[in-house]
N, CA, C and O atoms as a CHARMM CRD file, in Angstrom:
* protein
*
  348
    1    1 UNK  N    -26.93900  -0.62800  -0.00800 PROA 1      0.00000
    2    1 UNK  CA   -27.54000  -1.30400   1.11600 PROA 1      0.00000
    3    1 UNK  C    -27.46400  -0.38700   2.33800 PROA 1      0.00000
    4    1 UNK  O    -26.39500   0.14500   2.63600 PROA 1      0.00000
    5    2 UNK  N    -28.38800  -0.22500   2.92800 PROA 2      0.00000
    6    2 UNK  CA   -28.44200   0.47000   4.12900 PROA 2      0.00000
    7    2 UNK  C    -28.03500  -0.20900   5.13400 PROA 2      0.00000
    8    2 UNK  O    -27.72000  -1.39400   5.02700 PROA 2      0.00000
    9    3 UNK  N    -27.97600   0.62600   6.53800 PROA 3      0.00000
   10    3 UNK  CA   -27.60400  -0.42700   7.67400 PROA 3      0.00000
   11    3 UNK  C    -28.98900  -1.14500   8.38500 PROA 3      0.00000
   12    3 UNK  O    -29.00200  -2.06400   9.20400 PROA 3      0.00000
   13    4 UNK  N    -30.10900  -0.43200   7.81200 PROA 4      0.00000
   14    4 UNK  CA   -31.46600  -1.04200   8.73600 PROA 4      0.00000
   15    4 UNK  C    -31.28900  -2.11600   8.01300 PROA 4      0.00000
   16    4 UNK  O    -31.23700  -3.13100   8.70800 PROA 4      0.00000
   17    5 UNK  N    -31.08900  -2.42700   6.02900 PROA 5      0.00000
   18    5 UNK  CA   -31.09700  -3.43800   5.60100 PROA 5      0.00000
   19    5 UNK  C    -30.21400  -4.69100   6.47700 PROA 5      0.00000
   20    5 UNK  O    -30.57600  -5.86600   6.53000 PROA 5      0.00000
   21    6 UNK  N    -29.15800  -4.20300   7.03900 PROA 6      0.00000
   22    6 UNK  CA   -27.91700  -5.23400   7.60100 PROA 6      0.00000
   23    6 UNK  C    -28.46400  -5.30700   8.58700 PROA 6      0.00000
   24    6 UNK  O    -27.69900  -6.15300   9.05100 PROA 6      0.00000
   25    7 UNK  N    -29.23900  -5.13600   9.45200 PROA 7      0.00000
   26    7 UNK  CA   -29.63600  -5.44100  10.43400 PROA 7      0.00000
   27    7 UNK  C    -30.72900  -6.53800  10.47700 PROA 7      0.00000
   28    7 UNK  O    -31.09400  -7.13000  11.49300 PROA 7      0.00000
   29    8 UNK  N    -31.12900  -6.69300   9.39800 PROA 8      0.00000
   30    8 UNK  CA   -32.06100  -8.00100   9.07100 PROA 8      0.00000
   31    8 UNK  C    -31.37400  -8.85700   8.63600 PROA 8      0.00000
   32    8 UNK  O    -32.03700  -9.89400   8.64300 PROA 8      0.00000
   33    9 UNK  N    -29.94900  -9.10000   8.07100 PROA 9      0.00000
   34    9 UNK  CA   -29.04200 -10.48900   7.67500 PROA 9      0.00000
   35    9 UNK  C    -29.26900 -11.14700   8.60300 PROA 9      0.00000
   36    9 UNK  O    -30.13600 -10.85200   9.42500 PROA 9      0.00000
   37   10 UNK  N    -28.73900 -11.89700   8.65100 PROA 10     0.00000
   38   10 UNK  CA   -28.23100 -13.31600   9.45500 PROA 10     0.00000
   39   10 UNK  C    -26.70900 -12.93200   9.55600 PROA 10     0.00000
   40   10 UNK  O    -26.05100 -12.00500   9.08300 PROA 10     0.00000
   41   11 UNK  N    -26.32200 -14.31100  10.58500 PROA 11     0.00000
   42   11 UNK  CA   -24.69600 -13.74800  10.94500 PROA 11     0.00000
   43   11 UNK  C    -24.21500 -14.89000   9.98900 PROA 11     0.00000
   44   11 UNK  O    -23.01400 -15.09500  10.16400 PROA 11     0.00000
   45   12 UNK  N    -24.64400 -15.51700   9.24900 PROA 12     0.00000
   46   12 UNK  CA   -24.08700 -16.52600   8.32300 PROA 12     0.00000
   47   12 UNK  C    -23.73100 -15.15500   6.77600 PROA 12     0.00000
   48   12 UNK  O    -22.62900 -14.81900   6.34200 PROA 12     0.00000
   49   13 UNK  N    -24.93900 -14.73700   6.37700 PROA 13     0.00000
   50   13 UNK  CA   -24.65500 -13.50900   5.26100 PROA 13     0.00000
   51   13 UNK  C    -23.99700 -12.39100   6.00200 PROA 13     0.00000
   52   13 UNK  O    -23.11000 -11.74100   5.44700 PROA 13     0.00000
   53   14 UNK  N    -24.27000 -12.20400   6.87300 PROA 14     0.00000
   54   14 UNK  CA   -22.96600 -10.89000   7.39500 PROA 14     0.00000
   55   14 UNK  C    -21.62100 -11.67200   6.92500 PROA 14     0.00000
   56   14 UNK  O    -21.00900 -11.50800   5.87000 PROA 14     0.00000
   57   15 UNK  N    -21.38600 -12.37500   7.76300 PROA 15     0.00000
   58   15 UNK  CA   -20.06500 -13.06300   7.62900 PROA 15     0.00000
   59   15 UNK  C    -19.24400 -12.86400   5.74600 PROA 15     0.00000
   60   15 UNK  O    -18.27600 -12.33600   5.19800 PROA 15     0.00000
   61   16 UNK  N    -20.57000 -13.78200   5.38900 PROA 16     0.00000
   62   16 UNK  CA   -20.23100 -13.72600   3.99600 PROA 16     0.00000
   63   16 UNK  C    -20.11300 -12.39800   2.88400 PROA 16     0.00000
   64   16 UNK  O    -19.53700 -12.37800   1.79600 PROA 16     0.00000
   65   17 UNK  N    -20.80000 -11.41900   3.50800 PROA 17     0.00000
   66   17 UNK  CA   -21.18300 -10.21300   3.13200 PROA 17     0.00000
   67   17 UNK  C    -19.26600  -9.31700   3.21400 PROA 17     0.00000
   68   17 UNK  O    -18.56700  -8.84700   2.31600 PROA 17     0.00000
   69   18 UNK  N    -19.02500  -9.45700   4.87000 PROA 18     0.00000
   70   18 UNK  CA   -17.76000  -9.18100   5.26600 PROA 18     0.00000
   71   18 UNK  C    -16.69400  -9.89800   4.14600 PROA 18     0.00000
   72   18 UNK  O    -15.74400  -9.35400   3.58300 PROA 18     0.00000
   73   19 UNK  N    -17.00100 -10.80300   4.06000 PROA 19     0.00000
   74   19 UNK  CA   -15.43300 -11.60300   3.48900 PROA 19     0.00000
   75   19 UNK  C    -15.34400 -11.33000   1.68200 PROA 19     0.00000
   76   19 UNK  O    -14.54300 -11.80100   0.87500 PROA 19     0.00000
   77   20 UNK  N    -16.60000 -10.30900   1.45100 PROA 20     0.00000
   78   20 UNK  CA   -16.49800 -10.24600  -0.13300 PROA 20     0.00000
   79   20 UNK  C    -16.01800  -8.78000  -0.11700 PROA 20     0.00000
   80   20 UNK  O    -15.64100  -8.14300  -1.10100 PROA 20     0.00000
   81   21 UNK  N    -16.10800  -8.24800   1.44300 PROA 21     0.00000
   82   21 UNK  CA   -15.82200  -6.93900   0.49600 PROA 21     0.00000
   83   21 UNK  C    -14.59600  -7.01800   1.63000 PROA 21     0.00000
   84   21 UNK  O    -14.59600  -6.13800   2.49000 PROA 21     0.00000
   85   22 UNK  N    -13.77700  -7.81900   1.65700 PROA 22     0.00000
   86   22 UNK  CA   -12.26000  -7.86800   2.64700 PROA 22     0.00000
   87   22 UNK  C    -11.64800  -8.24600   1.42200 PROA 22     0.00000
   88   22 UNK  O    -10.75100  -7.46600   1.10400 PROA 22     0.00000
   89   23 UNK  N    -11.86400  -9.33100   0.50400 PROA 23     0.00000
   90   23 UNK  CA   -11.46600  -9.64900  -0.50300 PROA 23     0.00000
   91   23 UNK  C    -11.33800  -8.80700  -1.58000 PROA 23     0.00000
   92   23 UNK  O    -10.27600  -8.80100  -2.20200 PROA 23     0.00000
   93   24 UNK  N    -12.40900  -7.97100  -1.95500 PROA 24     0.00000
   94   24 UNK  CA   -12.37900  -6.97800  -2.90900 PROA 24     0.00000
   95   24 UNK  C    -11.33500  -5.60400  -2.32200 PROA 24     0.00000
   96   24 UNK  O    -10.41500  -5.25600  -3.06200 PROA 24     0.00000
   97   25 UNK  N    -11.45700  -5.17400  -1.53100 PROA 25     0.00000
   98   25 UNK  CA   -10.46600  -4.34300  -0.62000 PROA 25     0.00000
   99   25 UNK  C     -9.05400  -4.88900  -0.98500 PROA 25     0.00000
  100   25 UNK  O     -8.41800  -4.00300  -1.55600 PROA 25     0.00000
  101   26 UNK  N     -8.23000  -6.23200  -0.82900 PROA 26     0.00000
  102   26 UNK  CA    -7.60600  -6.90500  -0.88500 PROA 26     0.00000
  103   26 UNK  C     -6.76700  -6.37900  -2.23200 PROA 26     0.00000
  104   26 UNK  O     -5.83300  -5.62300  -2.49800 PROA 26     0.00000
  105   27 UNK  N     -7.53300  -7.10400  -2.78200 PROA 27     0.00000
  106   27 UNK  CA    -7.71500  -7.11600  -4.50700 PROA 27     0.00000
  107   27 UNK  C     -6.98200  -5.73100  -5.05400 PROA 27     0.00000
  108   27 UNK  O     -5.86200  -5.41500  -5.45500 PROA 27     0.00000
  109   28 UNK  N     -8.24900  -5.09400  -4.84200 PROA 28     0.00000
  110   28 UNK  CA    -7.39800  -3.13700  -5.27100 PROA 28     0.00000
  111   28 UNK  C     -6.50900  -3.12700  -4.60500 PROA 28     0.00000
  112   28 UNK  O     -5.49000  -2.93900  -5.27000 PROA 28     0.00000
  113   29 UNK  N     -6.24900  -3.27700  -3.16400 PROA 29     0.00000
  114   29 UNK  CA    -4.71000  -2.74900  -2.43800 PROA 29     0.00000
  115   29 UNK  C     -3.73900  -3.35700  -3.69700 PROA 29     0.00000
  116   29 UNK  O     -3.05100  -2.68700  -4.46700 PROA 29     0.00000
  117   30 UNK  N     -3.84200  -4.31000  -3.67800 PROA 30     0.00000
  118   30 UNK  CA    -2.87300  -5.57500  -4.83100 PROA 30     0.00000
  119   30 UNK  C     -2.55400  -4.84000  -6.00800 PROA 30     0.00000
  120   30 UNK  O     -1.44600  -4.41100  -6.32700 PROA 30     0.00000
  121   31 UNK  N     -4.04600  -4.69500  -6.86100 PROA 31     0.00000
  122   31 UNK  CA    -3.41500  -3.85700  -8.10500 PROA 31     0.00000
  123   31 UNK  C     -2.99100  -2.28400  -7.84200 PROA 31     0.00000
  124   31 UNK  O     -2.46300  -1.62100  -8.73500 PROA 31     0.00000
  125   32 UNK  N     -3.20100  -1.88300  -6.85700 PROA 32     0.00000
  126   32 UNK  CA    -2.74600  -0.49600  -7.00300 PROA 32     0.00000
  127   32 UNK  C     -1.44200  -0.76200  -6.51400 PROA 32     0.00000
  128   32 UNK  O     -0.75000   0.22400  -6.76700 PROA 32     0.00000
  129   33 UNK  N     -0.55900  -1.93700  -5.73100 PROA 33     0.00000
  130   33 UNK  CA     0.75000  -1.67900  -5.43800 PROA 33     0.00000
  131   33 UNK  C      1.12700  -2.36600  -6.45200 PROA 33     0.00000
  132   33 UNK  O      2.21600  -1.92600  -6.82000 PROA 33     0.00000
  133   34 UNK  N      0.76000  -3.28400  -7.14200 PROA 34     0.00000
  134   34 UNK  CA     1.29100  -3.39200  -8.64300 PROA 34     0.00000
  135   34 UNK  C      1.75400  -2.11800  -9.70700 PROA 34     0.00000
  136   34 UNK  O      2.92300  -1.93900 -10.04700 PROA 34     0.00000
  137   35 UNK  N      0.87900  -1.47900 -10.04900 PROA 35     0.00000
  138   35 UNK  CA     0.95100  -0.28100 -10.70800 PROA 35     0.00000
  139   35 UNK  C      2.05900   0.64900 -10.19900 PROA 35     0.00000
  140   35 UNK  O      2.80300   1.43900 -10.78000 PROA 35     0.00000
  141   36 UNK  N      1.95200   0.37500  -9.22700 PROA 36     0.00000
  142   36 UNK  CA     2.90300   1.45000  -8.73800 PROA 36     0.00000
  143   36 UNK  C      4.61500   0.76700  -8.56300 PROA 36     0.00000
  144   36 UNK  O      5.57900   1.52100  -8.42900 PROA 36     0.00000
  145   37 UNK  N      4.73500  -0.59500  -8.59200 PROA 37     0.00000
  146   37 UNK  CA     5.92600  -1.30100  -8.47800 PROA 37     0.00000
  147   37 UNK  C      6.00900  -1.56200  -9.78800 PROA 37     0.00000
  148   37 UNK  O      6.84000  -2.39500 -10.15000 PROA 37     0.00000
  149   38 UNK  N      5.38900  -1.07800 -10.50700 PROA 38     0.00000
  150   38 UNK  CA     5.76400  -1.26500 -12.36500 PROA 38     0.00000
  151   38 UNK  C      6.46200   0.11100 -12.77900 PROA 38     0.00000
  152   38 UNK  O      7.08500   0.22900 -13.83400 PROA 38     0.00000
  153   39 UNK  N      6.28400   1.25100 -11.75200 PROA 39     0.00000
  154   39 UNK  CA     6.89300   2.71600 -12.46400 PROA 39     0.00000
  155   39 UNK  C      8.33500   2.54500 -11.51300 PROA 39     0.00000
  156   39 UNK  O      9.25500   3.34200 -11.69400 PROA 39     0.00000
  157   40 UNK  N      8.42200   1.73700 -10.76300 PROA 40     0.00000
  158   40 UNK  CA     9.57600   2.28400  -9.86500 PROA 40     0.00000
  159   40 UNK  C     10.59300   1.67800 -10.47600 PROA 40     0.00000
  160   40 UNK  O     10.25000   0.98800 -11.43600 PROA 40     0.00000
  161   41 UNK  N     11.77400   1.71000 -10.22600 PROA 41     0.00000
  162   41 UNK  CA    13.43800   1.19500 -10.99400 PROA 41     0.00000
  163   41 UNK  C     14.47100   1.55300  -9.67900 PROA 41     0.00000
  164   41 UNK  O     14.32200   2.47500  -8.87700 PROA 41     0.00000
  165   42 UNK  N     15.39300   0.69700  -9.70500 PROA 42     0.00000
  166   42 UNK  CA    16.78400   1.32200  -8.93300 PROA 42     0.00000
  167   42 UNK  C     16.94300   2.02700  -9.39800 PROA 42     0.00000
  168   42 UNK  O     16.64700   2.24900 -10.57200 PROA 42     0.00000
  169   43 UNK  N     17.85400   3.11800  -8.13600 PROA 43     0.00000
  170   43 UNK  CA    17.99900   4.57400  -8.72600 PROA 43     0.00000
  171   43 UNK  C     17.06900   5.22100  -8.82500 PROA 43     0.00000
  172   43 UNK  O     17.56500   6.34100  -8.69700 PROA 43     0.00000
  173   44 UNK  N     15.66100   5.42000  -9.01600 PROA 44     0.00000
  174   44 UNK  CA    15.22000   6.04600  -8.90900 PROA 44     0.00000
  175   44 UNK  C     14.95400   7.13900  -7.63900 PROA 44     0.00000
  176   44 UNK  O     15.28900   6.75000  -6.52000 PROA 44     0.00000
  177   45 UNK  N     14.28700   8.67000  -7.78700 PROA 45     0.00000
  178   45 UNK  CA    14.45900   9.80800  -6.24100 PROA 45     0.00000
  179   45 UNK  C     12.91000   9.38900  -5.98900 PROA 45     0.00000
  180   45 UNK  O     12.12200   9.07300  -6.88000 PROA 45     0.00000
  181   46 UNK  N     12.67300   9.44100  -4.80400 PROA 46     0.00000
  182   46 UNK  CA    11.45200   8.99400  -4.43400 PROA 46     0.00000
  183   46 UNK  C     10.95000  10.18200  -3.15700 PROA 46     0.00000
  184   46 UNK  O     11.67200  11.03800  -2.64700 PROA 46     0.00000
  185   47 UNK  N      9.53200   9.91000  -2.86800 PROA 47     0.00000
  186   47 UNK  CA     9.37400  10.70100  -1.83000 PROA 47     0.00000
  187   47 UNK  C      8.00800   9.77100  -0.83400 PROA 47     0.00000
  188   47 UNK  O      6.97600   9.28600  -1.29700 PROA 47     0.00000
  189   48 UNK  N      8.36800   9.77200   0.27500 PROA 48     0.00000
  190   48 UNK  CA     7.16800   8.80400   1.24900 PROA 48     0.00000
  191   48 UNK  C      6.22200   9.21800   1.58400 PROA 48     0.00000
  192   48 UNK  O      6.41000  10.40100   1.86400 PROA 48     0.00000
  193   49 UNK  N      5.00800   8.87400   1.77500 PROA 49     0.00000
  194   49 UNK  CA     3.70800   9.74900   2.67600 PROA 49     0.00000
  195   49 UNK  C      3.47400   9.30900   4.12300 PROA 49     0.00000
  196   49 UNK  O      2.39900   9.03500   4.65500 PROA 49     0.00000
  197   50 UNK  N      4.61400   9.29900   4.61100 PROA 50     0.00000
  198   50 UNK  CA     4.88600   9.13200   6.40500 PROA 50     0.00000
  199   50 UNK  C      5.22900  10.51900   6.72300 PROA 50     0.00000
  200   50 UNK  O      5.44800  11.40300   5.89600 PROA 50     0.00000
  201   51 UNK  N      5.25900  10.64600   8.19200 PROA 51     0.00000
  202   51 UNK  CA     5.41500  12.05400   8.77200 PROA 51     0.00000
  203   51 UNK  C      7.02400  11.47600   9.06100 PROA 51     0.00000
  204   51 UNK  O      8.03100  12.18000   8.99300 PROA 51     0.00000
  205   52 UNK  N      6.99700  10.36200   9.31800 PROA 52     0.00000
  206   52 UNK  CA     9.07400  10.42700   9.45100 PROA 52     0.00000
  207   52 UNK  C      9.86000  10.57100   8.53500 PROA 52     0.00000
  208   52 UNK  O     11.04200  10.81800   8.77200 PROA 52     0.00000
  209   53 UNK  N      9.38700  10.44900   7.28100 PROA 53     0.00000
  210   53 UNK  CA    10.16500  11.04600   5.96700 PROA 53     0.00000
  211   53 UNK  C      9.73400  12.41000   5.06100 PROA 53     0.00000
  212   53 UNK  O     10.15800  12.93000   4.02900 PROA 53     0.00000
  213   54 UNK  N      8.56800  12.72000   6.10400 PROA 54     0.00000
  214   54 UNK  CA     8.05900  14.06600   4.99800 PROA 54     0.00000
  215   54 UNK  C      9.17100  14.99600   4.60600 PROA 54     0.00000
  216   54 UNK  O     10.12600  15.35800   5.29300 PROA 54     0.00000
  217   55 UNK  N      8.89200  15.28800   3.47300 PROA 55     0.00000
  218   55 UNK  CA     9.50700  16.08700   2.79500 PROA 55     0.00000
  219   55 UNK  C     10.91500  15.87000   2.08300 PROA 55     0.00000
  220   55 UNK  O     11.63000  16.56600   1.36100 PROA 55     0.00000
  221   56 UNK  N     10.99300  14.47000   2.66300 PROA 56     0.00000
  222   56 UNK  CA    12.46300  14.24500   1.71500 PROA 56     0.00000
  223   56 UNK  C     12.68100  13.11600   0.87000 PROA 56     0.00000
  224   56 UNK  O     11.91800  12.15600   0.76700 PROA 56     0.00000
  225   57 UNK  N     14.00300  13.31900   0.13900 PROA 57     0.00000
  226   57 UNK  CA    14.00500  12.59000  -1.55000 PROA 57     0.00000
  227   57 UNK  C     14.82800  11.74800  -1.03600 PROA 57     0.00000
  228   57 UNK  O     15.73800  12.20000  -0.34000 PROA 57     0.00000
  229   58 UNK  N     14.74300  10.63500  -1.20000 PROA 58     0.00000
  230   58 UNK  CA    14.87100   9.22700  -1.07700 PROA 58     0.00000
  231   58 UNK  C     15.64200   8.32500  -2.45300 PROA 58     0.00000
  232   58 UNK  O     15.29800   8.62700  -3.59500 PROA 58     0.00000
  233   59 UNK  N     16.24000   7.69400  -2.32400 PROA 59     0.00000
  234   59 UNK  CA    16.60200   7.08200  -3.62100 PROA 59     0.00000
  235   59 UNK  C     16.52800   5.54900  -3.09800 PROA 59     0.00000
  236   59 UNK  O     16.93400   5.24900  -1.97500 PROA 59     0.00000
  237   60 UNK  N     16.02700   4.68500  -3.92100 PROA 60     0.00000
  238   60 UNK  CA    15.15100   3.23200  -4.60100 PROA 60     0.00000
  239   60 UNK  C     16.90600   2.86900  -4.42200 PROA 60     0.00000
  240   60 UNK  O     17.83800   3.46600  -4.96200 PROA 60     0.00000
  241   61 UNK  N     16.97500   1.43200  -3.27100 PROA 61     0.00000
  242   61 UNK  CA    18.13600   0.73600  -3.61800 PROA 61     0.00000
  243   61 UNK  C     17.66100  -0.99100  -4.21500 PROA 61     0.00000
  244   61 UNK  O     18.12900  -1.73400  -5.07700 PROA 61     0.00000
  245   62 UNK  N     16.42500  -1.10600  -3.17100 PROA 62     0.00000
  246   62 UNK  CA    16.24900  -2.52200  -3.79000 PROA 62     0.00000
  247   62 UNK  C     14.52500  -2.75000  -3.61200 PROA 62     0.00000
  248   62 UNK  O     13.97900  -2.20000  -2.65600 PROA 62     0.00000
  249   63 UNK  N     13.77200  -3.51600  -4.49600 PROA 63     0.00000
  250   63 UNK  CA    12.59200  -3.44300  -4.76100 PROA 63     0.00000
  251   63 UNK  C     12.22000  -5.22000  -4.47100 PROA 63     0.00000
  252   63 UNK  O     12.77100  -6.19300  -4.98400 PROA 63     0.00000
  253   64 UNK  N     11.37000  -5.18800  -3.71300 PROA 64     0.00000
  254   64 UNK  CA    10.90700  -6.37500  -3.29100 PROA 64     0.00000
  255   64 UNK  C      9.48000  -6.89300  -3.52500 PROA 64     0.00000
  256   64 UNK  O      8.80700  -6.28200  -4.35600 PROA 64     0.00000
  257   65 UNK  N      8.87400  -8.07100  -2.81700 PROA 65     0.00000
  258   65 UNK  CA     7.69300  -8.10400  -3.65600 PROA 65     0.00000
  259   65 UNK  C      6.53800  -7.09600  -3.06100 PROA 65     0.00000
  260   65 UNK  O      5.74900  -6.53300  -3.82000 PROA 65     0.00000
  261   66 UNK  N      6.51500  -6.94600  -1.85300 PROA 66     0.00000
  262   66 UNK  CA     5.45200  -5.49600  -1.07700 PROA 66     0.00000
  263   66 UNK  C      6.51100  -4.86400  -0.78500 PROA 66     0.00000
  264   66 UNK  O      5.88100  -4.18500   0.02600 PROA 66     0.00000
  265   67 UNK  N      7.56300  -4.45100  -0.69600 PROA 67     0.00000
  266   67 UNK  CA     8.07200  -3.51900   0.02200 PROA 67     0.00000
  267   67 UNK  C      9.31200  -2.94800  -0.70700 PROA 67     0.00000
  268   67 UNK  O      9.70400  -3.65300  -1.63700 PROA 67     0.00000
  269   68 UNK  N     10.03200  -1.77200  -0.46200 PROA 68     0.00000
  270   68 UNK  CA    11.09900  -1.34600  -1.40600 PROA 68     0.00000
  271   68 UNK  C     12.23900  -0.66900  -0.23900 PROA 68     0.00000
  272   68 UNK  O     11.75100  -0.02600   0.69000 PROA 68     0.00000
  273   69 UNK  N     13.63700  -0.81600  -0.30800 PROA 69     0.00000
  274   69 UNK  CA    14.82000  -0.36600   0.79200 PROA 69     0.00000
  275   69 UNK  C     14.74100   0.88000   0.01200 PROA 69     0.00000
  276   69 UNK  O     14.80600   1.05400  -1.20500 PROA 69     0.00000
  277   70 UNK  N     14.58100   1.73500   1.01800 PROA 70     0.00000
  278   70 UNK  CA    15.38400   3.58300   0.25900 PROA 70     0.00000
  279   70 UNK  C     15.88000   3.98100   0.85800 PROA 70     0.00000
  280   70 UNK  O     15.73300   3.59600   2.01800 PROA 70     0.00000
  281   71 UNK  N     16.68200   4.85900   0.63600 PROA 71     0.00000
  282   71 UNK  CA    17.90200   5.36000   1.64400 PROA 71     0.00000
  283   71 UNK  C     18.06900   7.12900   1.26700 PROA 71     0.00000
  284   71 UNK  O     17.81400   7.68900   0.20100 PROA 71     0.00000
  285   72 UNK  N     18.39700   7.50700   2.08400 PROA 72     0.00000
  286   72 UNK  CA    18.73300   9.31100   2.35700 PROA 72     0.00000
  287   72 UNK  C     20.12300   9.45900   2.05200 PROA 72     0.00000
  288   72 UNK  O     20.89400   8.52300   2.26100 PROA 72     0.00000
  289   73 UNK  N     20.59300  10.76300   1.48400 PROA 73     0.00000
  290   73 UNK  CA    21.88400  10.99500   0.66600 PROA 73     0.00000
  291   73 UNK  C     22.57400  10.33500   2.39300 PROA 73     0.00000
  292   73 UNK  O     23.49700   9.52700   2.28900 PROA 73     0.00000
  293   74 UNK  N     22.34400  10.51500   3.10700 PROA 74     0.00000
  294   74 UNK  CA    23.15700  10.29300   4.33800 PROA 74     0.00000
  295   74 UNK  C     24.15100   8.71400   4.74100 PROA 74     0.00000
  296   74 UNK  O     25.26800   8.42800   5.17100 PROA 74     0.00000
  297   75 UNK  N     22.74300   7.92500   4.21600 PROA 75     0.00000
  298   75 UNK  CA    23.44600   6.91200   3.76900 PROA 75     0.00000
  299   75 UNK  C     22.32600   5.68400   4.83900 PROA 75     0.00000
  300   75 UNK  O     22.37800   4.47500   4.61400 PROA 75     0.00000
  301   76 UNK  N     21.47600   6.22200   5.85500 PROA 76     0.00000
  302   76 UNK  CA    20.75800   5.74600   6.36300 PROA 76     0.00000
  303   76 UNK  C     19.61100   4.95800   5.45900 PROA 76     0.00000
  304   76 UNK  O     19.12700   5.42000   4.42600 PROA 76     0.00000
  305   77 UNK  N     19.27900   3.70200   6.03700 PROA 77     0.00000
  306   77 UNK  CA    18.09700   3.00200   4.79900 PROA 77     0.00000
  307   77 UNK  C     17.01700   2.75100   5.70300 PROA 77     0.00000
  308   77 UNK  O     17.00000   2.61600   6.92600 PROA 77     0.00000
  309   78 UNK  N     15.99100   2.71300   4.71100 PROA 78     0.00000
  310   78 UNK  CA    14.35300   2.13900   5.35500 PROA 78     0.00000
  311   78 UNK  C     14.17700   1.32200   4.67000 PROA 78     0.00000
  312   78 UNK  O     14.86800   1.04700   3.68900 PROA 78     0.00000
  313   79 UNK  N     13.18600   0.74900   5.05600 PROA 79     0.00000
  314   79 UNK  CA    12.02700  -0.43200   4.51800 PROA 79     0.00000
  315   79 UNK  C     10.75700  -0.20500   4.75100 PROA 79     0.00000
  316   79 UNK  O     10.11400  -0.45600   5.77000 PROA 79     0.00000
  317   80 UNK  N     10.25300   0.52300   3.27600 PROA 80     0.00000
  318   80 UNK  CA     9.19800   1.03100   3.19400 PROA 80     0.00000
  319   80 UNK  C      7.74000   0.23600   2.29100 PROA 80     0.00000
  320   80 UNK  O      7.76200  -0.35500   1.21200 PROA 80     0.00000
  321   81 UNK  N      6.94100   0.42000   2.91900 PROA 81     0.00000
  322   81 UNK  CA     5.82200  -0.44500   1.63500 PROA 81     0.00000
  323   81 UNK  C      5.66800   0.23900   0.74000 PROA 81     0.00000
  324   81 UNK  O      5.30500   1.40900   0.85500 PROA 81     0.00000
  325   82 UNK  N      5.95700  -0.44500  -0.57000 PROA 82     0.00000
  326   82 UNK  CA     5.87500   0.51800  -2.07400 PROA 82     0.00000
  327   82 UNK  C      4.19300   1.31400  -1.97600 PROA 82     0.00000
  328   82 UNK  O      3.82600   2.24800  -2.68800 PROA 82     0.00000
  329   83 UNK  N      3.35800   0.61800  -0.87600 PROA 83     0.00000
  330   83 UNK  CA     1.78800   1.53400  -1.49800 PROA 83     0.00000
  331   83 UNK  C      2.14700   3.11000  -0.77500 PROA 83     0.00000
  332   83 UNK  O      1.73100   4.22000  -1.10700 PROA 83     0.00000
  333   84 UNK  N      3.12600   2.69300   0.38300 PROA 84     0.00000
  334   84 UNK  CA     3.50700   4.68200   0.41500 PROA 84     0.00000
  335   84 UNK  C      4.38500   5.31300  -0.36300 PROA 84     0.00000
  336   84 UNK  O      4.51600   6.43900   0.11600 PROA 84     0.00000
  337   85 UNK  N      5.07400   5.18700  -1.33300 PROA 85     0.00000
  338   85 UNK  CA     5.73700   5.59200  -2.11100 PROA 85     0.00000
  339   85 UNK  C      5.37300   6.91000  -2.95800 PROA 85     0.00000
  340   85 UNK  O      4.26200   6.84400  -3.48300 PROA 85     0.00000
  341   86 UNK  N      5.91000   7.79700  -3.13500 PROA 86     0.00000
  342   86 UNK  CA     5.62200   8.60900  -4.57800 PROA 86     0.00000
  343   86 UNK  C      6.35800   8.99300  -5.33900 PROA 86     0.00000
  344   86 UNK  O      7.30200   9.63800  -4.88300 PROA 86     0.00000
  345   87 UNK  N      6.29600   8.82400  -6.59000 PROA 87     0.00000
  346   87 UNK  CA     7.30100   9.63100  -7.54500 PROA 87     0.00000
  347   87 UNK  C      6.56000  10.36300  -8.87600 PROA 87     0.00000
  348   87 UNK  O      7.23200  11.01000  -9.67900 PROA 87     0.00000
């Protein structure tokens, strides 16, 4: 669909147009932090895609339903969303 096409909707199908692809957006975020909260385990070394943890290994203390505690050999912990995670 083009945008000249969207420019002929109505604000009733915009609307509706918006809320299918907020939902579908939704959806994948969902299964992709699924997938990814199916490889993780306590104990596991982890690494974040934030600039406040770049570059360092992290270890998995507790796994929640969006989000996972990791902590630095130091002993300091975060609360990170498992969709930034990598291992």
């Amino acid at each position: 669909m083009n945008i000249s096409e969207l420019s002929s909707l109505s604000i009733s199908e915009l609307r509706s147009l918006n809320e299918a692809v907020i939902n579908t957006i939704k959806y994948k975020r969902k299964l992709e932090s699924s997938a990814k909260k199916v490889g993780l385990s306590v104990g596991m070394t982890v690494r974040v895609n934030h600039p406040k943890l770049a570059g360092q290994e992290l270890s998995v203390n507790k796994i929640n339903r969006t989000k996972a505690t990791l902590s630095v050999k130091s002993g300091k912990c975060f609360v990170v969303p498992i969709s930034l995670i990598e291992y």
